[in-house]
N, C-alpha and C positions, 0 to 999 in steps of 0.2 A: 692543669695536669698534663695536658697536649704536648703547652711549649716544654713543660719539663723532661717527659718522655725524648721528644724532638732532641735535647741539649744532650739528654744522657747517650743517646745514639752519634751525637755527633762528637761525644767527646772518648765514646769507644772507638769511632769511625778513628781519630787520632792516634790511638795507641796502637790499633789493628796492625800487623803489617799487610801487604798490599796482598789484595789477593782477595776470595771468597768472603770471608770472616769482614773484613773493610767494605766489600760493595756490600753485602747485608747490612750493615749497619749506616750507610749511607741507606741506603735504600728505605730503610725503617727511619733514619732522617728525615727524611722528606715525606716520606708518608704523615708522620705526627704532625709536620709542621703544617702540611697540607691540611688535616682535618683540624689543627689549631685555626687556621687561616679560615676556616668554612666555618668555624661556630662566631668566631671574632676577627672581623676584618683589618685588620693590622698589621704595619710596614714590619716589625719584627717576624711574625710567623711566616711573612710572606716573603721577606727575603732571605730567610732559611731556609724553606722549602725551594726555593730556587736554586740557592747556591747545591741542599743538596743533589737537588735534577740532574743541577751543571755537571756534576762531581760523577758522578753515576752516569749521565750521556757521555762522560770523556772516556771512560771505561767501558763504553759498550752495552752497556743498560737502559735500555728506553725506559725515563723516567716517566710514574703516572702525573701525568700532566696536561691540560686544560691544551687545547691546540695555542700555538706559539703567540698569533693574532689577540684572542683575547688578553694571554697574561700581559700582551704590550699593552692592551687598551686597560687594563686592569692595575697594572704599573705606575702609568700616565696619569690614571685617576689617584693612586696613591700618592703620588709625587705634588700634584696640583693641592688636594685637601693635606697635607702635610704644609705645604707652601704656605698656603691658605691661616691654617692654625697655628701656624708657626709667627706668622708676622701678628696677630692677632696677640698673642698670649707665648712670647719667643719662651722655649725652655732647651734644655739640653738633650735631652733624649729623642723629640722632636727634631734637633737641627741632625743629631745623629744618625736617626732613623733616614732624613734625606739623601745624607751623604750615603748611607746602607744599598737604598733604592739607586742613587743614579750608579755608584759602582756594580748593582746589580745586572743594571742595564748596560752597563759598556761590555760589563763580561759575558754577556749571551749575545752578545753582538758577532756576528759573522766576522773574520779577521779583515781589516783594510788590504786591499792590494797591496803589494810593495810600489814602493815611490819606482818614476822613471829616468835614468839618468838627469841631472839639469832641472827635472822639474821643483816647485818651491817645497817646503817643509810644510806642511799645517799644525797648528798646533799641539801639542801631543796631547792625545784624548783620557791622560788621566788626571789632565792639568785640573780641569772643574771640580773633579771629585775629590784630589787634594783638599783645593779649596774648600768642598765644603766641609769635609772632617778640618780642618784649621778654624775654619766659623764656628762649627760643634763646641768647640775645645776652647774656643776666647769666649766664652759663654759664663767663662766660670766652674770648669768641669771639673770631680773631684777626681785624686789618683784614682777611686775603685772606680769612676765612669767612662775614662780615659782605659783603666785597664779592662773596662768590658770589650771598647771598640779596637784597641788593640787584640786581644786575644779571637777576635772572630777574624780579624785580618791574618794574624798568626796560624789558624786554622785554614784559610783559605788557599794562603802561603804555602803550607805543606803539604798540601794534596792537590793543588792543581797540577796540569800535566805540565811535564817538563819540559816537553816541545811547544808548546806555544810563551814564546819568550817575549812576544807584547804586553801580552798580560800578565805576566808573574814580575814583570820589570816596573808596572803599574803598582801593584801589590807592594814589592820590594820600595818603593818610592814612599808608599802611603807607609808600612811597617816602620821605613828611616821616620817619619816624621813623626810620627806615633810615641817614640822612643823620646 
């Protein structure tokens, strides 16, 4: 009932236009997803209550949220027991759910510095998470499971800020391949 509430806020959060009415509804986003996340510990509730925090701190709303420290160590743990059950007993939603977590993680990441004249390239930090939604998806994934983790990316898409163009170019990379 949590994560349902959580979905219907975040699919108002979409139509809203920008402004009061949208960060309420982010706001009530991640609060659901939040207390979905506290009754059942699971990579879905917990990487939508993130995204909506993300969404709601770009705009100025200090999201209720766990201090930063924990949700990484909380993260970490998700990522490793997902790892863990995934190779065990591999399924779709599972390899999805990874891919959800580590994009979750690159996106609450502080922005890289810019590169210094001359200096080399590193690899571009959305390269992993590509890969893992490609892994998700050679699994055997049907359109309506493909069109789930599309649409959350679509979602992510249109309401990240527009000034951070590393990550919406990440986003835009994973949305071409989704397609």
């Amino acid at each position: 009932r949590l994560n349902l509430l959580g979905s219907a806020y975040k699919r108002l959060a979409l139509i809203e236009d920008e402004g009061p009415r949208r960060m309420e509804a982010l706001v009530n986003m991640a609060q659901h997803y939040r207390l979905a996340y506290e009754r059942r510990h699971d990579a879905y509730a917990f990487t939508n209550w993130l995204a909506g925090a993300l969404l709601t701190a770009q705009r100025g709303e200090s999201p209720a949220a766990a201090d930063p420290l924990a949700m990484q160590r909380e993260l970490d743990s998700l990522l490793r027991e997902l790892a863990q059950r995934n190779e065990a007993d591999p399924n779709f939603w599972d390899s999805a759910s990874l891919a959800d977590l580590q994009l979750i993680k690159l996106l609450s990441q502080p922005a890289a510095p810019a590169r210094k004249r001359g200096e080399a390239a590193s690899p571009a930090p959305g390269v992993a998470v590509l890969l893992a939604y490609r892994n998700a998806i050679a699994r055997g994934a049907s359109p309506r499971e493909v069109s789930s983790v599309a649409e959350h990316i679509d979602f992510l898409l249109a309401l990240w800020a527009p000034d951070d163009k590393a990550n919406r170019r990440i986003l835009e990379q994973i949305q071409e391949n989704l397609s």
